[in-house]
C-alpha positions as a Markdown table, in Angstrom:
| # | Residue | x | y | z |
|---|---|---|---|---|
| 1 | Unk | 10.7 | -8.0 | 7.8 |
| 2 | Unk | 8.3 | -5.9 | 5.9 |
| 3 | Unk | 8.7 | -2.3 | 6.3 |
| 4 | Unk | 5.6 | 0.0 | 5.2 |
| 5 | Unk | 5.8 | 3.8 | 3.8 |
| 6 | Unk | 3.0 | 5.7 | 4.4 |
| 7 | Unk | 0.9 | 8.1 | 2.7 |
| 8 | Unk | 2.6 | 7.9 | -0.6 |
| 9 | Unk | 1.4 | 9.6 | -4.0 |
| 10 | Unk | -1.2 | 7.8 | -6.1 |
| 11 | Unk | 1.0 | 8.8 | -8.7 |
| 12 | Unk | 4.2 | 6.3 | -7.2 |
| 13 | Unk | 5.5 | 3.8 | -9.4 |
| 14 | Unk | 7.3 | 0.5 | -8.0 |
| 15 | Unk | 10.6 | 1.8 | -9.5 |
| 16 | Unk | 10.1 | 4.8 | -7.4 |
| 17 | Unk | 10.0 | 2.7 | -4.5 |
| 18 | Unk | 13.1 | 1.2 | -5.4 |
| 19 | Unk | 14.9 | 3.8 | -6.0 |
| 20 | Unk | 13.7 | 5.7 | -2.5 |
| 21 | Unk | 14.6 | 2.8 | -0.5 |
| 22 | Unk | 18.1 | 1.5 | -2.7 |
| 23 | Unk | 20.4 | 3.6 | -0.7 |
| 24 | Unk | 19.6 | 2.4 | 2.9 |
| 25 | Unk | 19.9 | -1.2 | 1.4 |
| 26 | Unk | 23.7 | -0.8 | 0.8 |
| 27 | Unk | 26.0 | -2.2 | 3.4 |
| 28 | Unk | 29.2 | -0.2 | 4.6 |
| 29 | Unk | 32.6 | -1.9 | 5.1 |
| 30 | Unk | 31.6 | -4.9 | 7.3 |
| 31 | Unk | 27.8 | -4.3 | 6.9 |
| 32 | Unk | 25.9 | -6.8 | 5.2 |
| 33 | Unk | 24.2 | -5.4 | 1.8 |
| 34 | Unk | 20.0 | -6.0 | 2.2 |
| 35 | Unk | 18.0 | -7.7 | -0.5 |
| 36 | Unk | 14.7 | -7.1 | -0.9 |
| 37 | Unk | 12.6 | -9.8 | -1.5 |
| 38 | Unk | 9.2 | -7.6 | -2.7 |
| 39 | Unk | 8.0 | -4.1 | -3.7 |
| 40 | Unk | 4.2 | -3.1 | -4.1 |
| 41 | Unk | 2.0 | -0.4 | -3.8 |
| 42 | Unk | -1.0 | -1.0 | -1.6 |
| 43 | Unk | -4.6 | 0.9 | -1.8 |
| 44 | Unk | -6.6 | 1.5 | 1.5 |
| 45 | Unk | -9.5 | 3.3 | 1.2 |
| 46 | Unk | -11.8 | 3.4 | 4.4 |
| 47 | Unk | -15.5 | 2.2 | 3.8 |
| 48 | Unk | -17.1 | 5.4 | 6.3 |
| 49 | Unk | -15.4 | 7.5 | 4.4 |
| 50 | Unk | -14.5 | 6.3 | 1.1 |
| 51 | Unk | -11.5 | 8.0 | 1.2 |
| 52 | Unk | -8.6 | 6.3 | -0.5 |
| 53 | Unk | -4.6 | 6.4 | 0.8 |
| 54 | Unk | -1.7 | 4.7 | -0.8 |
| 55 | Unk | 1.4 | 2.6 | 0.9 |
| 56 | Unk | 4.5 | 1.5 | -0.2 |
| 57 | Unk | 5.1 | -2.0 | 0.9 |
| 58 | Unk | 8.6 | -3.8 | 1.1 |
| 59 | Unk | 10.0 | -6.9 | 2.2 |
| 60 | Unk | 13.5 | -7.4 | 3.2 |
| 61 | Unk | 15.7 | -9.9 | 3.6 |
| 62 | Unk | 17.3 | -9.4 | 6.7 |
| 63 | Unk | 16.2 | -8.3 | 10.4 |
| 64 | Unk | 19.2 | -6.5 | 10.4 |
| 65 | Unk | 19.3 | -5.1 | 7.8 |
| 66 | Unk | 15.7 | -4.4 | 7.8 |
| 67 | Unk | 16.7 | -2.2 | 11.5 |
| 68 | Unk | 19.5 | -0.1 | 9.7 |
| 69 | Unk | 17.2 | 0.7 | 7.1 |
| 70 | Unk | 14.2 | 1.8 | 8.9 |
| 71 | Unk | 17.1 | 4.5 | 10.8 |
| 72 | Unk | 17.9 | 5.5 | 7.9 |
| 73 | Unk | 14.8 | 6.0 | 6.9 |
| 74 | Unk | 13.5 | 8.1 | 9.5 |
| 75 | Unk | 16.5 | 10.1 | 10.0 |
């Protein structure tokens, strides 16, 4: 499942990404542990505009995974 981040810094690094989303990857005692199969940053900018916006962009492993970490996420 991909999972998208918006409206990050332009300044965000990849390894920031990681490390923001690391934590809700880990499993508990009879949770499974998520892998993530990608990281990126993505660059929108709108063509009336010309305004630019930046994404982070993951890909994980699991569907449920991918649901536990999206809660934790928005929580």
């Amino acid at each position: 499942m991909i999972i998208i981040i918006e409206k990050i810094s332009r300044d965000t690094t990849r390894q920031d990404l990681i490390n923001f989303i690391q934590p809700a990857l880990k499993g508990y005692f009879f949770q499974k542990t998520g892998q993530l199969g990608y990281v990126k940053t993505v660059k929108y900018t709108d063509n009336l505009t010309e305004r630019e916006s930046y994404h982070g962009m993951f890909l994980v492993t699991s569907g449920k995974v991918a649901a536990r970490v999206i809660k934790k996420l928005n929580n």
